[in-house]
C-alpha positions in Angstrom: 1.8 -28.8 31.8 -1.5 -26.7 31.5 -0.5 -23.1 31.5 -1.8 -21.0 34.5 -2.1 -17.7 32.8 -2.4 -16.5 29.0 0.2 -13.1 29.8 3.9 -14.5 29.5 7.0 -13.6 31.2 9.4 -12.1 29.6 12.8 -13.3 30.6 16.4 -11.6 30.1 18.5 -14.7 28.8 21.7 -15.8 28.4 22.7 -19.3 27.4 24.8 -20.8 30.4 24.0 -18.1 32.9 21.9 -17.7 36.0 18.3 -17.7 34.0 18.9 -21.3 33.5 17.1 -21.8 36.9 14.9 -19.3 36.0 13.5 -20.7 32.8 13.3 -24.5 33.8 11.2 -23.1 36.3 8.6 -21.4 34.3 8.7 -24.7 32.4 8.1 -26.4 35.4 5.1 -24.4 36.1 3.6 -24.3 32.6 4.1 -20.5 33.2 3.9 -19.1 29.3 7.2 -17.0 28.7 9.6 -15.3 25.9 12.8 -15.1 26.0 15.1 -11.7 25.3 18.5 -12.8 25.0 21.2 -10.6 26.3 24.6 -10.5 24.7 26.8 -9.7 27.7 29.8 -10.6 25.7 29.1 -7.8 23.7 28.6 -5.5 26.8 24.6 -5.4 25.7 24.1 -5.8 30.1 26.3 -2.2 30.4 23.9 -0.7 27.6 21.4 2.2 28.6 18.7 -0.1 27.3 19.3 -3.1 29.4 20.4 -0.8 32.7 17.0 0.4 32.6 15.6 -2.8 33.2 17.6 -4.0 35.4 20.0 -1.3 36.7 22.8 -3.7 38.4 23.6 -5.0 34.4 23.7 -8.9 35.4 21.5 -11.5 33.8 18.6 -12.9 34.1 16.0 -10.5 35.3 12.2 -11.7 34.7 9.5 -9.2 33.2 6.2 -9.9 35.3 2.9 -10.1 33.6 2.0 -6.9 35.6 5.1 -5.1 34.6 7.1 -5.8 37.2 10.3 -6.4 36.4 13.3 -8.1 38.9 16.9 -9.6 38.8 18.9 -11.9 41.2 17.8 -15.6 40.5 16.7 -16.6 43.8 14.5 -13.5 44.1 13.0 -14.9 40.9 12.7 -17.9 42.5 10.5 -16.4 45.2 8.5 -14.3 43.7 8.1 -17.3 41.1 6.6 -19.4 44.2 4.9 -16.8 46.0 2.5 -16.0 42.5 2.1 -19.4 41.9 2.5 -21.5 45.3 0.2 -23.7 44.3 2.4 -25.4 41.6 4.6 -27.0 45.0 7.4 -25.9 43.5 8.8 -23.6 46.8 7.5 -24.4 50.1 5.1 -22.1 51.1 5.8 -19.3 54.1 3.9 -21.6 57.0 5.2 -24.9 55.6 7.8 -27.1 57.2 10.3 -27.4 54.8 10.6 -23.4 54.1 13.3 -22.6 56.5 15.5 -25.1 55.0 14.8 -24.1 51.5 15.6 -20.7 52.0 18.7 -21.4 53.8 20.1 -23.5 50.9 18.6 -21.5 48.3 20.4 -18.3 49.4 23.7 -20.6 50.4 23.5 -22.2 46.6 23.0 -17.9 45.4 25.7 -16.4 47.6 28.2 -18.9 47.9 28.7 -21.1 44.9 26.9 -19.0 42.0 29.6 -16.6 42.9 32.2 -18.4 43.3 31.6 -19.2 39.8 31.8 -15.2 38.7 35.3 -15.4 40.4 36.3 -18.4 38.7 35.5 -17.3 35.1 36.1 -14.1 35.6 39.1 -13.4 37.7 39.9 -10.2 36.0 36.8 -8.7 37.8 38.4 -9.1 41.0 42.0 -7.7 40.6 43.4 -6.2 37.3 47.1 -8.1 37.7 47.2 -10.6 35.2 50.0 -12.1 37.2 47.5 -12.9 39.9 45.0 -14.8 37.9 45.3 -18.3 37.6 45.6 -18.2 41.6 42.6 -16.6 42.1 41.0 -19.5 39.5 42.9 -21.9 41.6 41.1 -20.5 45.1 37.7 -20.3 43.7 38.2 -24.1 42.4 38.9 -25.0 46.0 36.2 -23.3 47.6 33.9 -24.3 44.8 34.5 -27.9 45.7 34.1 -26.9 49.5 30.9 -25.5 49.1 29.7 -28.8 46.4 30.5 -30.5 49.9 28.2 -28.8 52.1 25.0 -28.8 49.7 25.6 -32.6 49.4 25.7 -33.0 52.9 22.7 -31.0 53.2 20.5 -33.1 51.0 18.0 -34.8 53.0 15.9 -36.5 50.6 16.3 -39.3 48.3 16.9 -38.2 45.3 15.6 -34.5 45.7 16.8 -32.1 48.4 14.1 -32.5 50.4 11.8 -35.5 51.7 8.7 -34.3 50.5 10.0 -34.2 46.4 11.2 -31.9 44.1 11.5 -28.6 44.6 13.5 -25.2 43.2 16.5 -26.2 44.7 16.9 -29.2 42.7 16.7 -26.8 39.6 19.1 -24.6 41.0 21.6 -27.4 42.5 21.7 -28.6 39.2 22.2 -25.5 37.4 25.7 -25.3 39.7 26.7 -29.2 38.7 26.4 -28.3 34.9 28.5 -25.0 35.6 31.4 -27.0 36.8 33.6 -27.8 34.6 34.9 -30.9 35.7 31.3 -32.6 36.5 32.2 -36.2 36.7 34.9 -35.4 38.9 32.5 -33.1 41.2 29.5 -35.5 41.1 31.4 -39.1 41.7 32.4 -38.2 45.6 29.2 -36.5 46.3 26.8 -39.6 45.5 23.7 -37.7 47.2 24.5 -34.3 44.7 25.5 -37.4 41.7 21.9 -38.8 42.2 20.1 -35.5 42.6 21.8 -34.0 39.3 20.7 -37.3 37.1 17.1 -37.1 38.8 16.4 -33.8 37.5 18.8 -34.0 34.1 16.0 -36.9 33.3 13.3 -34.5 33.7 11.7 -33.6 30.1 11.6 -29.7 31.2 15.2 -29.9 32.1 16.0 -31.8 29.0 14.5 -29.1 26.7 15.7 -26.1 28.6 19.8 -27.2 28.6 19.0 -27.9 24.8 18.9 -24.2 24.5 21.9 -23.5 26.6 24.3 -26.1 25.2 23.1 -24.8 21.6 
């Protein structure tokens, strides 16, 4: 895609994490961007460094041209579509379909993104070993719960909404290729199943889960 500006993004990475969304979007928009990865395993997000750029520790946050520098992915994704709303790629604030996008976006960043955080990291949540594997349990059901409700909540055929793809396809899938048992997820939820393969097919996503997978 033609870029839209010559000063890139910079954006705070980690493979497998929340800037997954983030970076098939710039892709999607032909925005020109760097990554700076982030080794949270090493506790590089609790570092002085990284806490001054984002001060809450958690990855991704995006670097703006102008300096500006955010976290929380669907705040990226929003500010993302409000620089560059002519790309189509979040409805804009007068348009039809932006109620229902931001409903689902927040839904998809509230609910099931951190669900996830509960399910691979239990020990966040209590410190009793003991209690562990139920929590992982509970965040499994809800997980598949809340995979219900977005694939009821699909309207269009194959994206989210009539009117074509949008962010919340990117961010939908993002949530499919966290789960760890996909087929199992996607083959009761044939709206979500044909969604995720829609966008998967995509040659943005295809070179942006290359990196994550690596």
């Amino acid at each position: 895609m033609a870029q839209l500006e010559s000063v890139e993004y910079s954006l705070f990475w980690e493979a497998m994490s929340g800037a997954l969304v983030v970076e098939v979007l710039l892709e999607e928009m032909g925005l020109p961007y760097s990554l700076k990865p982030v080794d949270m395993a090493a506790g590089e997000h609790r570092s002085k460094a990284y806490l001054k750029i984002n001060p809450t520790g958690q990855v991704p946050a995006l670097s703006f041209p102008d300096g500006t520098i955010i976290g929380e992915s669907a705040a990226i994704v929003l500010s993302l579509g409000d620089r560059h709303p002519e790309t189509g790629y979040i409805p804009r604030p007068n348009g039809r379909e932006r109620p229902v996008f931001l409903r689902w976006l927040i839904f998809m960043a509230a609910s099931p993104y951190m669900t996830f955080v509960q399910l691979n990291h239990p020990e966040r949540f209590i410190d009793d070993t003991a209690a562990h594997d139920a929590l992982v349990d509970n965040a499994r059901c809800r997980l598949l719960t809340q995979f219900d409700a977005i694939d009821s909540a699909i309207s269009g055929s194959p994206f989210f909404l009539p009117s074509g793809v949008t962010a919340l396809d990117f961010y939908a899938f993002m949530l499919v290729i966290f789960f760890p048992e996909r087929e199992r997820l996607l083959v009761d939820r044939p709206k979500l199943h044909d969604l995720f393969i829609a966008v998967s097919e995509r040659q943005t996503v295809q070179k942006v889960i290359q990196m994550h997978k690596a």
